[in-house]
N, C-alpha and C positions, 0 to 999 in steps of 0.2 A: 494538341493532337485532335483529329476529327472524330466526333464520336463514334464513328462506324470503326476505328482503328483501333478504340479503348479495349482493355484488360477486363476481363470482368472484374479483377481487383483494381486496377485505374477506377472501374466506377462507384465499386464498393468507397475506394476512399473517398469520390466526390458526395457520397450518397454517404459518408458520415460526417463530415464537413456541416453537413446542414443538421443532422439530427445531433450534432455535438452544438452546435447552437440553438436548435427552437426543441430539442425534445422530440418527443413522437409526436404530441397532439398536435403543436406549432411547425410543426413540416408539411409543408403542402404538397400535394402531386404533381403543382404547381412548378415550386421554388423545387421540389429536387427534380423535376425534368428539368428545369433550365440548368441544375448547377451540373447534369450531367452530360447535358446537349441532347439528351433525348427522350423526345415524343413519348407519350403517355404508352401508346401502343406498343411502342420498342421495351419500355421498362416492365409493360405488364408480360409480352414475349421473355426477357430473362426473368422478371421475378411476378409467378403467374397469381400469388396470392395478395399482391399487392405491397400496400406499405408495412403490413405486417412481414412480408418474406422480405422486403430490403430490410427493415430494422433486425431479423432473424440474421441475417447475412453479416450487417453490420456490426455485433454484437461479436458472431463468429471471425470476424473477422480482429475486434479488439482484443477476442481473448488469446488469438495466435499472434499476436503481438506482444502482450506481455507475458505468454507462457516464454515465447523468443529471448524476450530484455528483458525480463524483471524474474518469473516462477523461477526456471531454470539455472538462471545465474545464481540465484539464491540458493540451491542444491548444489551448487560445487564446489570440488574441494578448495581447499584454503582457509585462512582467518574469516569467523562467523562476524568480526565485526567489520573487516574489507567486504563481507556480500551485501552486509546492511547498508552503509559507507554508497557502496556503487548503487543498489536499488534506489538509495533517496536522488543521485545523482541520475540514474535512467530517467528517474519522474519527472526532477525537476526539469530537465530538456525535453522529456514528453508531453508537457504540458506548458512547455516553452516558460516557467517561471510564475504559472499560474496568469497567462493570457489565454490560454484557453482551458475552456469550459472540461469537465469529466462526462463522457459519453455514461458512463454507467451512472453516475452521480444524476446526471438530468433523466438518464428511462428509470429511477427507482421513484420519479412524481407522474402522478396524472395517472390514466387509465393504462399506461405503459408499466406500472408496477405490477400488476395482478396478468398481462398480457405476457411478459416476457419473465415471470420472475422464474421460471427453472434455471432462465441460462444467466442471470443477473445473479441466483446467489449460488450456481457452479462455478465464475467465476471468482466471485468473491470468496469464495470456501479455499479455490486453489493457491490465491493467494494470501490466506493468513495461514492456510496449513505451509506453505512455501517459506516464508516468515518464522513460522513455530520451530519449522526444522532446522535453520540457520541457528534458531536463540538455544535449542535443546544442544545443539553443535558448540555452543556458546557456554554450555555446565548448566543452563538452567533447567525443573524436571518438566515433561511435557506440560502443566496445567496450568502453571507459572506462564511457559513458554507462549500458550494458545494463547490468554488472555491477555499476556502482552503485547501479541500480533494483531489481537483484533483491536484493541486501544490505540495503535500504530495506525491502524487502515483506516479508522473513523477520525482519526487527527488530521489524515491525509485529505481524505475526503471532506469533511468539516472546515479545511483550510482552502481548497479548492474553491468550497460553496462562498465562503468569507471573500477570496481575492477578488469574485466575479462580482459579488455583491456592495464589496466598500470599494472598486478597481484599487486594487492594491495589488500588483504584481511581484511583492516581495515573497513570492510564496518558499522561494528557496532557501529563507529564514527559520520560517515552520518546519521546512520536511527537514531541516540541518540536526533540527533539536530531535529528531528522533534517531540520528546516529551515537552509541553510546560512546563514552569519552573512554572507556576503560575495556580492558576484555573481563568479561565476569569470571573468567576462572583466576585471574590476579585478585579478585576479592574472594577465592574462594581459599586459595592459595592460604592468604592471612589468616581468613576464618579460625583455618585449620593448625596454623602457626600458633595463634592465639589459645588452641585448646590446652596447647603444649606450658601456657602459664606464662609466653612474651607477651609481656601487656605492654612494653616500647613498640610491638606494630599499632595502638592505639592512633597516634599521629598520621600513621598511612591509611588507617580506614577512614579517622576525619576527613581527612585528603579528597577519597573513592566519594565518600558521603557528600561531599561542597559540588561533587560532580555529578549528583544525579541518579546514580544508583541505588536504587531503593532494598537495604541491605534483608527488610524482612520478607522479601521474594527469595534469597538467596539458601537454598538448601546446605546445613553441614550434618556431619556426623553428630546422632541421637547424643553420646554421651558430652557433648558441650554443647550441649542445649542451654544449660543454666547461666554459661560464660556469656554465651552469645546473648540467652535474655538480658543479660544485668549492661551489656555492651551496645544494646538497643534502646534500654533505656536511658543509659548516661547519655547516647547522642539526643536521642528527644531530649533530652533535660539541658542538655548543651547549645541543641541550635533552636 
């Protein structure tokens, strides 16, 4: 399309195309006139502050993408581990499998850190709180939930930086393992089973535990506390 025809969102996306590759500092006024077909003059007439209002723009523009596919999905109703499920699946196509770079991942280096960090950690705030609320949906209690989400977002990102850096495009590997195998209210379920003195659910928690679920995040009732310690440590003593 001619660039006098484009969207201002048409150019927003050409004009993150290049800063989802060279970062803020390695984008030239250059390479993003060309990748948007237009003149320095044209781009400084839409964006009058410069590279800093296109990257402002651009940024604005990731995060009503993933409030779209990813925050909001993650707030709706349904099984907490079908939103989790579908979020690693949004990414993994959003980031085509780890061939492309993380826009927010490249402006948190260089002078683009300190330059954009209001809307770099709004973003990222919206989506571990997005995350936390699926896993609290999940039986687990907010603090539990936060700190799982943000362990989630730094694997994501951490795995992004890894695919671009070893070209390993397996990244759909990575984001899989953060889908849990279990709903955490099935081990909460046991937990509670268990307080009742079925020590035959003992085999189903082995089960939950070979899969992942790290059972002393998992909140029960105060008065089988001592069940549950002696049942945390037979597994550590087990595996």
């Amino acid at each position: 399309m001619p660039p006098a025809l484009l969207s201002r969102d048409e150019v927003i996306e050409r004009l993150m195309l290049v800063v989802r590759r060279a970062g803020y500092d390695g984008a030239s006024l250059a390479e993003l006139s060309k990748a948007t077909g237009l003149g320095k003059s044209s781009l400084y007439h839409h964006f009058p502050d410069g590279k800093d209002d296109m990257v402002r723009a651009v940024l604005d523009h990731v995060a009503t993408q993933l409030r779209e596919r990813v925050f909001t999905p993650l707030r709706a109703p349904g099984s907490a581990r079908r939103r989790v499920e579908q979020m690693v699946k949004t990414l993994d196509e959003y980031y085509r499998g780890g061939r492309e770079a993380c826009v927010l991942g490249n402006l948190v280096l260089g002078t683009s850190r300190t330059r954009f960090r209001r809307q770099l950690r709004s973003i990222f705030d919206e989506w571990i709180t997005a995350l936390a609320d699926a896993l609290v949906d999940a039986g687990l209690s907010r603090p539990v939930a936060r700190a799982r989400a943000e362990d989630a977002v730094m694997r994501i990102e951490g795995a992004l930086v890894l695919a671009g850096g070893m070209d390993d495009v397996a990244l759909c590997h990575a984001l899989r393992s953060l889908a849990w195998d279990v709903d955490i209210n099935d081990v909460v379920t046991i937990l509670q089973e268990m307080q009742g003195r079925n020590w035959v659910k003992f085999r189903q928690l082995r089960s939950i535990y070979n899969r992942r679920v790290e059972l002393s995040q998992i909140e029960i009732l105060p008065d089988g506390q001592d069940l549950y310690d002696q049942t945390t440590q037979n597994l550590a003593v087990e595996f």
